[in-house]
C-alpha angles and dihedrals in degrees: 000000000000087000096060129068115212126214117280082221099051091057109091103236091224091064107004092238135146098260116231093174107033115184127178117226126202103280080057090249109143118226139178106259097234093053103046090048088061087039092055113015097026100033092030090216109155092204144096105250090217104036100023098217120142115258120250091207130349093244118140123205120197121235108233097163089056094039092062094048099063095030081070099032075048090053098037089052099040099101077064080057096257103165115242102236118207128226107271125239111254105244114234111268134217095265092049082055095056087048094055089044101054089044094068102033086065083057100043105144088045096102088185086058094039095056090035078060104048088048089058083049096046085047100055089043079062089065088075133243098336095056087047087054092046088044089061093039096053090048098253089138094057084045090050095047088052096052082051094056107040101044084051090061099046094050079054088060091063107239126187114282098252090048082046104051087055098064094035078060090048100048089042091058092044089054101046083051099058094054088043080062118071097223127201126251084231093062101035086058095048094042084041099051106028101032098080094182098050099083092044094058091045081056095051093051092052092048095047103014133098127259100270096042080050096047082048098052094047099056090046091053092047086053086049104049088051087077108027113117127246095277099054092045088053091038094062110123128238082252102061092052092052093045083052099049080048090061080050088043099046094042095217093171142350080237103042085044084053101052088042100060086034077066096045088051097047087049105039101039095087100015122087088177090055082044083062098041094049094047088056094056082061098258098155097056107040080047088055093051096042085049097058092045092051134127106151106092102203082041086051090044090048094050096048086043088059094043090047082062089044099049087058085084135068098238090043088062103046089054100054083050085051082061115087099213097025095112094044090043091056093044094042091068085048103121093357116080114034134322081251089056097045091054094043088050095048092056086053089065094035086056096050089044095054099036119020112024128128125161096276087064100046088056098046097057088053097052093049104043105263090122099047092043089056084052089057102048080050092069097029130081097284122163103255087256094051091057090037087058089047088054102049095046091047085052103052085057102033095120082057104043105015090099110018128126097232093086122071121247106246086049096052082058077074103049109123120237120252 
């Protein structure tokens, strides 16, 4: 292939390659197909590579005329080793979508035609970013949301457990196909805050479906919520937060926890009402727990992030003092986890100090270390905040643990004075 030039208008001036899909787009520059996909619908970039102007619309055209052309200058040139390139499928466009769409929805109770058609669908998100584009164009993710939906309320009306498990098959394909799709911010708001019943079948599926649908769920909810607007974030029920604690607390996947506590951050930073909430689905505890198993140290920084948040509320508090080993816990990821966690930590322990400390409690964090792991933030590498809370904290006990025994020597030098 050395031996032979090819021509400078057969290289796609994205790669300079030779094309073996060339497509115009609307400025009449001509592109290998791969490559202007991952410009437009990978990159999301809106311009021609070569002209930059802006892009009236992302078509593609293919370029017969061109293909041709280097299909027989491939042929003619092939005992130089010049590979024959054959001519390319056509992907599925936008118009062929609706079609499919409206097929089925005529059809809508038949659960064989509803799973032949997410299949079709599963099969055209497989064709990479542009077919995900055309998917959403064409209205597959509204389709998708309504087979959610419906299938979710008649599972409700217990059926019988043949009729069930149909639509449980339906709604779980629906769901791995729409994070297969990399859908846009525009359509999850729209689907998010004016689609009352979306949340509520999300809900439904964590509650009855099986680990992967739930994992699903959950990371679609957590792109969602990214973009819902103040009402829908303050609107969300008792029951989605403790189906939500349940995906944390079963541990269903290091991806699906994620996006779980990545939800319980978003709704609880700012929202004392959500704290509560979450409190009440049992979040403490099943964090304490998750925290003292942890080894993964951005996991570990996520879930003290979220009871930081927790612990802002009364009831958030009293139930990581519930907790046997809640305080020790806490302390324990003090200094070895991230400078994040260790803040985040030590507000913990600022919060419980201030506003919920007895005796018991100022005894407790003595006995188990507390004291002697603030010493020690007082003399490490700590973010100016972090020490300040130490001090403060140390301070507020100082006629308790100033001189107890409990704390090592070379750490006391450290005490703060009163």
């Amino acid at each position: 292939m050395d031996e032979v030039e090819i021509p400078a208008h057969f290289l796609c001036p994205i790669s300079l390659q030779l094309m073996r899909d060339p497509v115009v787009v609307a400025t009449g520059i001509t592109y290998d197909r791969d490559n202007i996909e991952k410009w437009l619908f990978y990159c999301k970039n809106k311009t021609c590579p070569v002209t930059k102007q802006v892009l009236s619309d992302s078509d593609l055209t293919p370029n017969h005329t061109l293909r041709r052309l280097i299909q027989s200058w491939c042929t003619l040139n092939a005992s130089h080793g010049i590979e024959i390139i054959p001519t390319p499928k056509l992907p599925v466009n936008k118009t062929q979508i609706v079609k499919l769409l409206i097929k089925d929805a005529e059809k809508f109770l038949d659960h064989n035609m509803q799973l032949k058609c997410l299949r079709k669908l599963k099969s055209i998100t497989l064709e990479g970013e542009r077919s995900s584009s055309c998917l959403e164009s064409a209205g597959a993710v509204e389709f998708l949301v309504s087979i959610i939906k419906s299938n979710n309320h008649s599972i409700s009306q217990e059926l019988n457990d043949s009729l069930s498990d149909e639509f449980m098959k339906a709604s779980d394909e629906a769901l791995s196909i729409l994070n297969q799709l990399q859908i846009s911010d525009c359509c999850l708001r729209k689907i998010i805050n004016y689609d009352c019943g979306f949340v509520e079948a999300l809900v439904g599926v964590l509650k009855q479906g099986n680990y992967q649908s739930r994992a699903y769920a959950t990371m679609l909810l957590k792109n969602a919520f990214k973009v819902a607007d103040s009402i829908q974030l303050t609107s969300t029920t008792r029951e989605f937060f403790a189906e939500i604690v349940r995906v944390l607390r079963d541990q269903i996947s290091q991806q699906a926890s994620k996006a779980a506590l990545k939800i319980l951050i978003q709704l609880c930073t700012p929202r004392s009402r959500n704290r509560i909430k979450a409190v009440e689905g049992g979040a403490v505890m099943v964090l304490i727990e998750l925290i003292l198993e942890a080894s993964e140290n951005r996991a570990c920084e996520l879930k003290l992030i979220l009871l930081d948040q927790l612990c802002r509320s009364a009831e958030g508090r009293a139930e990581l003092l519930k907790h046997g080993a809640g305080l020790a816990v806490v302390s324990k990821k003090i200094l070895r986890v991230s400078r994040v966690a260790s803040d985040s930590a030590v507000k913990i322990l600022c919060y419980i100090c201030k506003f919920s400390t007895t005796c018991r409690v100022v005894q407790e964090m003595l006995e188990v270390g507390v004291v002697a792991k603030l010493c020690l933030v007082l003399q490490v590498d700590c973010s100016y905040k972090t020490k300040e809370r130490a001090r403060k904290i140390l301070r507020l006990h100082s006629k308790v643990w100033r001189n107890s025994s409990c704390i090592p020597s070379h750490l006391l030098a450290s005490y703060p004075s009163s």
